[in-house]
N, C-alpha and C positions, 0 to 999 in steps of 0.2 A: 530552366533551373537545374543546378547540377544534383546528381539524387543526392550526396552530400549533406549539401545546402538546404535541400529541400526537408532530408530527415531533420536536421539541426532544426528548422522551423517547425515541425511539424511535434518534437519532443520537446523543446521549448513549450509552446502553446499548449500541449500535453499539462506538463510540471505547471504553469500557470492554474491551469482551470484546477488542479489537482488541491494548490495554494488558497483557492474559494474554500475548498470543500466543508471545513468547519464552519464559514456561514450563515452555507445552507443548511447544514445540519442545524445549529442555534438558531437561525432564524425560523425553523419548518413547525418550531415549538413540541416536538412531538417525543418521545422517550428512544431512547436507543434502540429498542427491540423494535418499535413501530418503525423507527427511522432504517431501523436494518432490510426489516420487510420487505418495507414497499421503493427501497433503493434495488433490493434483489428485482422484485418483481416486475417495476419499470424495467429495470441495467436487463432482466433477460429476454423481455419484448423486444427491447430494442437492439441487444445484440443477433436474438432469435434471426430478426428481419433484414439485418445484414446479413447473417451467415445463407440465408436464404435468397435472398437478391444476388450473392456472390457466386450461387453453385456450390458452399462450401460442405453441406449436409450430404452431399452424393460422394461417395465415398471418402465417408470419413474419419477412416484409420481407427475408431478405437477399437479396441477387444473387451473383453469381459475384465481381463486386469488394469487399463490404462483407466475404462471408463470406474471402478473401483476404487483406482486412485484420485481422479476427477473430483469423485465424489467427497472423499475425507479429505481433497485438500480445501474443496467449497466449505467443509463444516468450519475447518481452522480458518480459512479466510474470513467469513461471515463474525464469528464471532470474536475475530482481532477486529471488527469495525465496532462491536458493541463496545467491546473496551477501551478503542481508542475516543468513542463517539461520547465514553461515559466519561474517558478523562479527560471531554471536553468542558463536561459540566462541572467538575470537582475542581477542577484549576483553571487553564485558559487553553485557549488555541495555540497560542505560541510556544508556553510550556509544553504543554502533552505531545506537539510537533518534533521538538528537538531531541525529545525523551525518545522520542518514539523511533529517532532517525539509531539508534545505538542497534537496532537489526541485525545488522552485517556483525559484528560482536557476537551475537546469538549464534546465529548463524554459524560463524567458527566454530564456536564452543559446542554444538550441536553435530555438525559434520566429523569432531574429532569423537564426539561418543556413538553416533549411529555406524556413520560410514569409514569411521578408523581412519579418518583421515588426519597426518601431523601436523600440530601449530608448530609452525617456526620461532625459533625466540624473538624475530624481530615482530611478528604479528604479537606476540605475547605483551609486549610492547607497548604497542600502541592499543592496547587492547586496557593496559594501567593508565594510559594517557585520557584516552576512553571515560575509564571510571572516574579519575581526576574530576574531568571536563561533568562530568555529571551529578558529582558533588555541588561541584559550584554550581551547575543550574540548578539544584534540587532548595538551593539558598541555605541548606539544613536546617530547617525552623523546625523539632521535635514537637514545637506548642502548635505548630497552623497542621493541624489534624488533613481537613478538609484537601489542601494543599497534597502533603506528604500523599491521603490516598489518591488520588489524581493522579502524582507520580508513578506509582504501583501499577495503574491501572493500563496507563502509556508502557510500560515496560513488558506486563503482562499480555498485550495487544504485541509486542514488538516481538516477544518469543513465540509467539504464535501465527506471526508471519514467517519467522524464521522457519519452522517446522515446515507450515506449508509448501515452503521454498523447497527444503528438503523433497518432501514426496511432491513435488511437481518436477522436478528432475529426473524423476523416475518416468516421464510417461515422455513416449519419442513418436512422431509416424502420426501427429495429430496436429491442424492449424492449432495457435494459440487462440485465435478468437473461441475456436469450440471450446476448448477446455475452459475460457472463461465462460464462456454460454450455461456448462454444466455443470460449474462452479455456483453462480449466483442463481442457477436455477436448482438448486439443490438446498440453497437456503430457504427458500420458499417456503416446504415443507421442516424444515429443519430448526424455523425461527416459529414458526405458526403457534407451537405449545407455549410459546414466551411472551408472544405479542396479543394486543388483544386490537384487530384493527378498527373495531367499531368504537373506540376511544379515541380514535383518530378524527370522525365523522364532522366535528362542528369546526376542524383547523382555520375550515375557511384559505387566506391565503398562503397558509402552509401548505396546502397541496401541490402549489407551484412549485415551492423549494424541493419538495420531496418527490415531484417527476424531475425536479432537476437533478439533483442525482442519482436517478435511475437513466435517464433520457444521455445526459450529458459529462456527471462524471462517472457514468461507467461504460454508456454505448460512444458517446463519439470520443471522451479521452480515451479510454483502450486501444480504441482505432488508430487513433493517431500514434498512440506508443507503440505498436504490433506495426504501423507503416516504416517509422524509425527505426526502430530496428533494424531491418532488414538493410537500412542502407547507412546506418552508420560502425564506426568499431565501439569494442566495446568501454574503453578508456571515454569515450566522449559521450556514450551512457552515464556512466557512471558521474561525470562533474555536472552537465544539465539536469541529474536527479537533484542536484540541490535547491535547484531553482524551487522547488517547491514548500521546503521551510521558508525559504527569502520570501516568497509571496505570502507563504500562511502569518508569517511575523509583522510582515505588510499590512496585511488585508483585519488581522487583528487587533495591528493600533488606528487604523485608520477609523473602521467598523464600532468598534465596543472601547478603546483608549486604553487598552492593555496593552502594558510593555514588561517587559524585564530589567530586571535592578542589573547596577552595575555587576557586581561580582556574579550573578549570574548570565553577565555578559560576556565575560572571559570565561566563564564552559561553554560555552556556543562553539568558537573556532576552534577547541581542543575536541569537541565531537567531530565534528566536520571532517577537520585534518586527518584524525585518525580512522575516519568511517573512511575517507576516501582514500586513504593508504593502506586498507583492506582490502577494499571493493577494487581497486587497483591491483594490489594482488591477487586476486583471488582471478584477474581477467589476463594472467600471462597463459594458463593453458586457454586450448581454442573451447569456445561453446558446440553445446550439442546443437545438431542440424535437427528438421524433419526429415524423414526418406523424402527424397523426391517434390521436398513441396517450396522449398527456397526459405521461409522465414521461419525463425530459431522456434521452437517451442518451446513457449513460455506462457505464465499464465498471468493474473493481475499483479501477482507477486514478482515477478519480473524485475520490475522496479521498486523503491521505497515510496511510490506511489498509497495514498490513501483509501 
């Protein structure tokens, strides 16, 4: 198989398992903070024992400032999960999805005030197209309280990857698996004051859901996004990220028989179109390398991954 082809499958099935993730979270029964935990806790077992089966722990690039960064991009990671995990509960999977994807948005707006970087008037753009397309998902209903925060809640998780994004671009000379290794193992500690895990105790078959997303959407989806990479560009990144709303929108009617009303169906592809003619532009300069190690450094934030 040509590596190509192979990254194409391998970020496909990535975006897939990404499109469960709200599920397992509804289904694990257990609150945000719990669900954050022990998705850390599992996600850094299991990434711990790749990076270890790989060799990757023997010299492994970080310094005192990279691993620094690691660290507060873990805190903004961790808790863009509670908030998206919360505005799973307030609204739907599908909603808090689409919400969530408007990132890349952030993202700009964020780069032009940290790193002084210029919006062009055509991202400015698509950036009102953006907002448009988010109106009409949001249905504007001022009375569905409930609703409306869910919204908030999706957006708030969404700037909060953005950031992260921000200072993960700062750390170079490091596999991506580590730095997500010290990312979710940095919640651990970081979520501990919020969660109470002995409320978790009687789930029963919630425990399954909740190694599944430590086990599976964070140690083997990572892998296979960090494998893609590497072998595809970055344009064919960027349109296989969306497989992952199509599946969560999927997986939510099918699961629980939430859908989206019409006019909240026409802000769907006005996010889309415009998230990927961001994310598009934003991939005409070349991505940062590691020294010497072949695949980009990058962390879970990477992708508009959940």
């Amino acid at each position: 198989m040509r590596n190509e082809t192979r990254g194409t499958v391998e970020l496909t099935l990535a975006m897939v398992l990404s499109g469960t993730l709200g599920v397992f979270v509804v289904e694990s029964g257990a609150s945000p903070f719990e669900v954050v935990f022990f998705r850390c806790l599992f996600g850094a077992a299991a990434l711990g024992l790749y990076s270890l089966a790989r060799g990757y722990l023997t010299g492994h690039g970080f310094t005192r400032r990279t691993f620094g960064l690691a660290v507060l991009g873990g805190a903004l990671v961790v808790f863009n999960w509670v908030l998206l995990f919360e505005a799973y509960a307030a609204t739907s999977i599908s909603l808090a999805t689409v919400v969530y994807h408007t990132q890349p948005f952030f993202l700009v707006l964020l780069s032009a005030l940290f790193l002084r970087e210029r919006i062009p008037a055509g991202k400015l753009g698509w950036l009102a197209v953006a907002f448009a397309g988010l109106v009409l998902v949001s249905g504007v209903r001022p009375g569905d309280a409930a609703s409306l925060t869910g919204l908030g809640y999706a957006l708030a998780a969404a700037v909060l990857y953005a950031l992260a994004t921000v200072v993960t671009r700062r750390i170079t000379g490091v596999r991506p698996h580590l730095i997500a290794l010290v990312q979710v193992a940095a919640g651990v500690p970081l979520l501990l004051p919020f969660a109470d895990p002995g409320a978790v105790s009687g789930l029963g078959a919630g425990w399954g859901w909740l190694a599944g997303l430590g086990l599976i959407h964070t140690g083997l989806m990572y892998v296979l996004m960090y494998a893609a990479y590497a072998e595809l560009p970055t344009a064919k990144i960027a349109v296989l990220a969306f497989v992952y709303p199509a599946v969560a929108m999927l997986a939510d009617w099918a699961v629980y028989g939430h859908h989206i009303g019409l006019v909240q169906a026409l802000g769907v592809p006005l996010i889309v179109l415009a998230s990927l003619r961001v994310t598009l532009g934003r991939a005409a300069a070349p991505a940062p390398r590691t020294a010497a190690r072949g695949p980009e450094a990058a962390s879970p934030v990477a992708t508009r991954a959940g």
